[in-house]
C-alpha positions in Angstrom: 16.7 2.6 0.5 16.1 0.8 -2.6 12.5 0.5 -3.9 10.9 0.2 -7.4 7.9 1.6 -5.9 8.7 5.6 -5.1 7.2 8.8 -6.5 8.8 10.2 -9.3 7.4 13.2 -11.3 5.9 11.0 -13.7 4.0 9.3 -10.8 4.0 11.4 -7.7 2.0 8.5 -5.6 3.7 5.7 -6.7 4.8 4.0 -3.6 4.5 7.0 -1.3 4.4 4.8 2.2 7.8 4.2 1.5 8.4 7.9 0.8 6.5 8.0 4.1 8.9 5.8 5.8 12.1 7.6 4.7 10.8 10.7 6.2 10.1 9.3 9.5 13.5 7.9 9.2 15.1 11.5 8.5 13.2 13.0 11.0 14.8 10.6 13.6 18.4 11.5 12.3 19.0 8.8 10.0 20.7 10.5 6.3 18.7 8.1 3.8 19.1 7.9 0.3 16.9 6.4 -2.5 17.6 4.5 -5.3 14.3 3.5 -7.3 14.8 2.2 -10.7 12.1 3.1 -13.5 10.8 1.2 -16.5 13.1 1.3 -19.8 11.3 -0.4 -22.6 12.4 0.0 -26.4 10.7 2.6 -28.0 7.3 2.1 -29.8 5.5 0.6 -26.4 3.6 3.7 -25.3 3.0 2.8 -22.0 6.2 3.3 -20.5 6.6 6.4 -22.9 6.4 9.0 -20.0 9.2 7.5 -17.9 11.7 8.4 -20.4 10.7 11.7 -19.2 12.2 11.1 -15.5 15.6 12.9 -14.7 18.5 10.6 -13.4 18.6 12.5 -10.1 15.8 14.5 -8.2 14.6 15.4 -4.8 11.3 13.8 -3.7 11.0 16.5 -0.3 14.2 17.1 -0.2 15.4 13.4 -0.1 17.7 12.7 -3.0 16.8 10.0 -5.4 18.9 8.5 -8.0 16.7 7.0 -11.1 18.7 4.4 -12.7 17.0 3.3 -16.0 15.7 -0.9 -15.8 14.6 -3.2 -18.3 10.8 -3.3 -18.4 8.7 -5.3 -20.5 4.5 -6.1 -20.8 2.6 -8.4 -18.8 5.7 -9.4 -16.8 7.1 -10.9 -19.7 10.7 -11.0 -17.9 9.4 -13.9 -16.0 12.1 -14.2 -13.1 14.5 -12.4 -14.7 13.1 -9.5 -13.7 15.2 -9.8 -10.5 18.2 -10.0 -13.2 16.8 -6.8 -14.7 17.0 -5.3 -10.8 20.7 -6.2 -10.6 21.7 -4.7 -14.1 19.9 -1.5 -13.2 21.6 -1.0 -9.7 24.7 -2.4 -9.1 26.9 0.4 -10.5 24.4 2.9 -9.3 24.9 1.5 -5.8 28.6 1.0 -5.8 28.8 4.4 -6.9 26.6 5.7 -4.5 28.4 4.0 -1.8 32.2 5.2 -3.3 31.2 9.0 -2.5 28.9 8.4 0.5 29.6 5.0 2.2 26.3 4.1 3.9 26.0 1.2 6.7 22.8 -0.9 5.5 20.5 -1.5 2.6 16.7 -1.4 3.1 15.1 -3.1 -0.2 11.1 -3.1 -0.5 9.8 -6.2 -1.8 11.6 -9.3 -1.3 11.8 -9.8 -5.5 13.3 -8.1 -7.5 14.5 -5.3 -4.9 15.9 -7.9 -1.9 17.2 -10.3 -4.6 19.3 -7.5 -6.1 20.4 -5.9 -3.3 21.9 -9.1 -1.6 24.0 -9.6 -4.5 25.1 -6.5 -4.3 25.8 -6.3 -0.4 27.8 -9.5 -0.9 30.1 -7.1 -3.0 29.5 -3.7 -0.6 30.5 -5.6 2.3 27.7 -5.0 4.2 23.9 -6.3 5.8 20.4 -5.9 3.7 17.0 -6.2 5.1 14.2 -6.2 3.0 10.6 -5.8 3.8 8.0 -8.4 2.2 4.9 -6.8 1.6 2.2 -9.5 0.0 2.8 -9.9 -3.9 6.1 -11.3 -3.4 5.4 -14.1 -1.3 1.6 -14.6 -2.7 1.8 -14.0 -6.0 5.0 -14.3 -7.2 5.8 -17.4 -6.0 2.6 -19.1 -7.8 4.3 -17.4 -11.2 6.7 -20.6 -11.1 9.4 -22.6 -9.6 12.3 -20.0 -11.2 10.2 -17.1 -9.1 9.8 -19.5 -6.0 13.6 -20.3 -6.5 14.2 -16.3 -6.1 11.8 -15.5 -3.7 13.6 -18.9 -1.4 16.9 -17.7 -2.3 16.2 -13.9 -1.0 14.4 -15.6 2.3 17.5 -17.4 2.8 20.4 -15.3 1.9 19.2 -12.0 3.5 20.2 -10.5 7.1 17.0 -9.6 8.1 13.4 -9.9 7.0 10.7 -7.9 7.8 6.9 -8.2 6.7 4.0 -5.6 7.2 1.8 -8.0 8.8 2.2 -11.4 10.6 -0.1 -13.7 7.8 3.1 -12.0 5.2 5.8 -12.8 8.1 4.5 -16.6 8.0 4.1 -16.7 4.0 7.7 -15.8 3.5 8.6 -18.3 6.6 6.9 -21.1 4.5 9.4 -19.9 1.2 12.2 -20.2 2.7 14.8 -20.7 6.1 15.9 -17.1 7.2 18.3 -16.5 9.2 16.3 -14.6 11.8 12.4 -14.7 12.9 10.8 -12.6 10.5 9.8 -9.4 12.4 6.4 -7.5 11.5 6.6 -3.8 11.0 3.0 -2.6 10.2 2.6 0.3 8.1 1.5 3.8 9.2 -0.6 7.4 8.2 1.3 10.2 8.4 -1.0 12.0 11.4 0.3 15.3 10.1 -2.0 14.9 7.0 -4.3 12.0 8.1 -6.1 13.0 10.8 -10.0 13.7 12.3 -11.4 16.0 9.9 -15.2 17.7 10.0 -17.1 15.4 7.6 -19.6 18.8 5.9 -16.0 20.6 5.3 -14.5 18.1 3.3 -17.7 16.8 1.3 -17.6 20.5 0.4 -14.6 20.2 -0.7 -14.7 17.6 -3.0 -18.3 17.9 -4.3 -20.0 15.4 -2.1 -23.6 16.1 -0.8 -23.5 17.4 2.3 -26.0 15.4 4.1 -27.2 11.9 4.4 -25.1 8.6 4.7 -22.0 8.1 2.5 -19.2 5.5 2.8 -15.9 6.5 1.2 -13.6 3.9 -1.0 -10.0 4.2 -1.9 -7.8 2.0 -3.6 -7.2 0.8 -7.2 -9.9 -0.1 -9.4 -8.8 -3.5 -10.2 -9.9 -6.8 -9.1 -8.0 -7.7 -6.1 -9.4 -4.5 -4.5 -13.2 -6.5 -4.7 -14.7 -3.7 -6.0 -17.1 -5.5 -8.4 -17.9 -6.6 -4.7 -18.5 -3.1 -3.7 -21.0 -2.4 -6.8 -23.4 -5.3 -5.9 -23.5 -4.4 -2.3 -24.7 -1.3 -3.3 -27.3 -2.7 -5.2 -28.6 -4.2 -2.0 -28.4 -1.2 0.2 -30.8 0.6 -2.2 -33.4 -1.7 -1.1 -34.0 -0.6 2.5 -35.7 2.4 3.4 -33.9 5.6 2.1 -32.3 3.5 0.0 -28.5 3.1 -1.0 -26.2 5.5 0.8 -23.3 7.8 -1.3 -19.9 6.1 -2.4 -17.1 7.9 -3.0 -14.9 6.4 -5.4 -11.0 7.4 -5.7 -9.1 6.0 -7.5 -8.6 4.5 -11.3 -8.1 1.2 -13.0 -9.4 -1.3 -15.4 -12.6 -2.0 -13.8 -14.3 1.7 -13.9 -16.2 1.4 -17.2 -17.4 -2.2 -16.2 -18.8 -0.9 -12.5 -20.4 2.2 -13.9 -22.5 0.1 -16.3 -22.9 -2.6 -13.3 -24.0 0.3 -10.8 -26.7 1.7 -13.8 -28.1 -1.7 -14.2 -28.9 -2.1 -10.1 -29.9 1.9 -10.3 -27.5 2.7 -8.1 -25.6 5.2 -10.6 -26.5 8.2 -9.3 -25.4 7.3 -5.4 -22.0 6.7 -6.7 -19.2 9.8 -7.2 -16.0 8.8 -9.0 -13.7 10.7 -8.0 -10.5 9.7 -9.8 -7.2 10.0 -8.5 -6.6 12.2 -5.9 -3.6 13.9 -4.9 -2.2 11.9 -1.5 -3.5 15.3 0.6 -6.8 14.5 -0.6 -6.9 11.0 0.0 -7.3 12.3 3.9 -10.4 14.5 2.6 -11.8 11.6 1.0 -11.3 9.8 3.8 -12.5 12.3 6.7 -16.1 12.8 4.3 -17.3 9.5 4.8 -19.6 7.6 8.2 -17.6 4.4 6.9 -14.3 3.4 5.4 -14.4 0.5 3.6 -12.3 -2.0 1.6 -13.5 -5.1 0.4 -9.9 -6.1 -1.2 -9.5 -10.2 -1.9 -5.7 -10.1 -0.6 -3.8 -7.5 1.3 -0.9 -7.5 2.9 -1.2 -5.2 5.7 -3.3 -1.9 3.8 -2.1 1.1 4.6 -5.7 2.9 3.4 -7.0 1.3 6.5 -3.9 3.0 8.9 -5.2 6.0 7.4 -8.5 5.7 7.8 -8.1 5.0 11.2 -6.5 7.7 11.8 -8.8 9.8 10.4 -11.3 8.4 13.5 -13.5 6.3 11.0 -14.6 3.0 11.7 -13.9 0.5 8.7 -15.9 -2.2 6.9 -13.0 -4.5 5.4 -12.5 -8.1 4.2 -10.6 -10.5 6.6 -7.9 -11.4 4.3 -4.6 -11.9 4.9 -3.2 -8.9 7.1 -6.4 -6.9 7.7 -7.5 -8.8 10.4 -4.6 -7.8 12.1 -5.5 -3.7 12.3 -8.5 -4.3 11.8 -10.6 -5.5 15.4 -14.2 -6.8 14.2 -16.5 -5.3 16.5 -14.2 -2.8 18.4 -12.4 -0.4 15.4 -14.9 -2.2 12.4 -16.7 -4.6 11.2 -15.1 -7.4 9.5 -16.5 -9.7 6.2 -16.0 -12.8 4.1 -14.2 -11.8 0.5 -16.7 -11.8 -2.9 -19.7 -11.4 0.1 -22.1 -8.5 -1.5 -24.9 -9.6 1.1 -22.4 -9.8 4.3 -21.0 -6.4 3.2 -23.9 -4.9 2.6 -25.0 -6.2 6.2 -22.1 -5.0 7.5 -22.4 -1.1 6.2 -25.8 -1.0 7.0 -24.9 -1.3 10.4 -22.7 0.9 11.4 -24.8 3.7 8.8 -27.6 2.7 11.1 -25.7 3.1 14.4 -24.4 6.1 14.8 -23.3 5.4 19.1 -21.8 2.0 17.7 -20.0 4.1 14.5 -18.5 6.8 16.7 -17.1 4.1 19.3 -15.6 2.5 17.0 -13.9 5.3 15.0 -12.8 6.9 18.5 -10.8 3.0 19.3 -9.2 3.6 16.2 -8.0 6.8 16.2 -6.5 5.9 19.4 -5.1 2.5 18.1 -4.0 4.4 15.2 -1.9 6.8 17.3 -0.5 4.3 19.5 0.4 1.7 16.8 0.0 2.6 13.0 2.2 5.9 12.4 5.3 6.1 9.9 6.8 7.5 13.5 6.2 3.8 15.3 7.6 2.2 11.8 10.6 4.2 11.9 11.2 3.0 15.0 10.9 -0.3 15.2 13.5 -0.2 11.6 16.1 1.6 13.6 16.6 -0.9 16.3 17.0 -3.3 13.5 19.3 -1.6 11.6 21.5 -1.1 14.7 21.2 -4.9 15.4 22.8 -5.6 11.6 24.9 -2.8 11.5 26.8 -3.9 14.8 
C-alpha cells in the first residue's frame, strides 16, 4: 500500500481510513505492507520541523511501515513536480521492499502524486497498480494547470485499475482521462468495532457536553471546504425559535476557529457552541454517539467517511448534496439533504429532525442498518480483493 496520507507518530490520524483499510485487508489474510512518505523540507521552515522526528521504519498496529523522506515545500510550491518528488522518495524504497519480500500488486491512494509514482515504478517491478481517486485529485488538482491535468490524464490512462470512493469521483476521473477499465467505486467504511450505537447521556458525560436538551455534533476540519462558516450562521438562525439554538459540538482544528468564535459571539450564539479540538479517532465515535444530528455542511466531498461513521453510530445526518454525499446519504430516509453556503436551508433542515424525534430515530435506525450492510472497512476490503485477484491473474 502506498499512501502519503497514513498515521505516523507525529500525526496519529493522518489518513487513518486507509490504516482502516489495511486492517480489513489483514484480517482477510492479505500480508500488506506500507510505504508512506513524509515531508522533508530544508531546515529553518518550522512547519515540517516535527516530521524530522519520524523513524524510517515503525509499526502502525502491528502493520510495518517504511517512512521514506520526500521533498516537501509551502503552498504546494512543487507545482506538478510534486508527483516527481513521489518517485524520488519511493522508487528505491519499493524496489528494495520488493527484493526481500516480493509482493503481487501496488495499491496507491490518490491518483497524484501516489498512482503517478507507483506506475512508473510497477513498469520497472513487473507488476499491476491500482490506485484509488478520492476527490482532490480529480477536482482540484487538475484546475492547478495543464502540467497537473497532464499527470492526473497520464495516471487515468496508464494504470491497471482505477477505483474511486463514490460514483460523481468514478465519472470526474472518467472525464480526465481513457482508462483501461470502468472505473469501479469502492465506498469508504466505519470500523463498527469502534463506531457503533452508543447512549447519548454517557458520552456527553464524557466529553463535557450538557446532558440534556438538543445538540447536533460536527466533525471535520476547520477549514473552508468543510462550510463551516455555513455551520456558524445557521446557528444564528436556530437561536431564534423557541428554546433557541441547540448545542454544537465542534471537533476538530483549522484556520477558521478564531474567525467562527468571533462570528458565533456576534449572533450570540457563543455559549451553545463546545470546541472540542481534536479528538483522538476513539473519540470521534463519542463525539459522534452525543449528538440528535450529525451534520456536515462540507462544499466538496468525495465520498466522507465522517458520514459512514455517523451512520453507524445510528444518527441521522444533515449534509450538503455535493459531489459523493448524495450517494450515502438518502434525503428523507437516513437524512436530510441541503444546498452548499445555505444557512437558512440548513438551519431548516436541523430544526426538523431536532423537532422530530419519531422522524430522527427512523432515520438513524435505516442507517445503521445501511451502514452495516454497505459502509464497513470489511465490505471495502472486499470488494479490493476481487480486484486484486483480477490484476494479479
Amino acid at each position: 500500500m502506498l499512501s502519503h496520507m497514513y498515521p505516523s507518530p507525529v500525526n496519529p490520524t493522518a489518513g487513518i481510513f486507509v490504516h482502516e483499510q489495511v486492517r480489513a485487508l489483514i484480517e482477510r489474510g492479505h500480508d500488506v505492507r506500507v510505504v508512506s512518505p513524509k515531508g522533508w523540507a530544508p531546515p529553518g521552515l518550522p512547519r515540517w520541523a516535527a516530521y524530522r522526528q519520524v523513524r524510517g521504519f515503525d509499526r502502525v498496529d502491528g502493520v510495518p511501515v517504511l517512512y521514506p523522506r520526500k521533498l516537501t515545500l509551502p503552498s504546494a510550491r512543487l507545482g506538478a513536480l510534486n508527483a516527481d518528488a513521489m518517485l524520488w522518495a519511493i522508487r528505491r524504497p519499493l524496489e528494495r521492499v520488493h527484493e526481500r519480500w516480493p509482493f503481487q500488486v501496488i495499491h496507491a491512494h490518490m491518483l497524484v502524486p501516489d498512482g503517478w509514482a507507483a506506475m512508473r515504478v510497477a513498469e520497472v517491478l513487473g507488476m499491476p497498480v491500482v490506485a484509488t481517486a478520492h476527490r482532490a485529485d480529480v477536482l482540484d488538482l487538475p484546475a492547478r494547470g495543464p502540467a497537473n491535468r497532464m499527470k492526473v490524464s497520464e495516471t487515468v490512462t496508464g494504470l491497471d485499475a482505477v477505483v474511486s470512493v463514490s460514483r460523481a469521483i468514478a465519472d470526474a476521473a472518467e472525464s480526465l482521462g481513457r482508462p483501461r477499465r470502468p472505473v469501479e467505486v469502492v465506498p469508504n467504511g466505519a470500523d463498527h468495532r469502534t463506531f457503533m450505537p452508543r447512549d447519548a447521556r454517557e458520552a456527553r458525560a464524557r466529553l463535557g457536553l450538557p446532558e440534556d436538551g438538543p445538540l447536533v455534533s460536527y466533525v471535520g476540519k476547520l477549514v473552508p471546504r468543510k462550510g463551516v462558516d455555513t455551520l456558524i450562521e445557521a446557528m444564528g438562525l436556530l437561536a431564534r425559535r423557541p428554546g433557541g439554538a441547540p448545542v454544537l459540538a465542534m471537533a476538530g482544528i483549522g484556520e477558521m476557529r478564531d474567525g467562527l468564535e468571533s462570528r458565533a459571539r456576534e449572533l450570540g450564539v457563543a455559549d451553545r457552541i463546545h470546541w472540542l479540538g481534536k479528538l483522538p479517532h476513539d473519540d470521534v465515535a463519542w463525539a459522534m454517539a452525543a449528538g440528535d444530528v450529525f451534520v456536515l455542511p462540507s462544499l466538496s466531498e468525495g465520498l466522507p467517511t465522517v458520514v459512514c461513521e455517523a451512520m453507524a453510530c445510528a444518527r441521522a445526518v444533515v449534509a450538503t448534496a455535493v459531489d459523493g454525499t448524495p450517494e450515502i446519504v438518502d434525503d428523507g430516509q437516513t437524512g436530510l439533504l441541503v444546498p452548499p453556503r445555505a444557512p437558512e436551508a440548513l438551519a431548516a433542515a436541523l430544526g426538523r429532525l431536532l423537532d422530530d424525534p419519531d422522524l430522527r430515530a427512523r432515520m438513524a435506525a435505516e442507517a445503521h442498518r445501511r451502514s452495516e450492510a454497505d459502509y464497513t472497512w470489511a465490505a471495502n476490503a472486499r470488494r479490493m480483493e476481487r480486484i486484486y485477484q483480477e490484476l494479479v491473474v
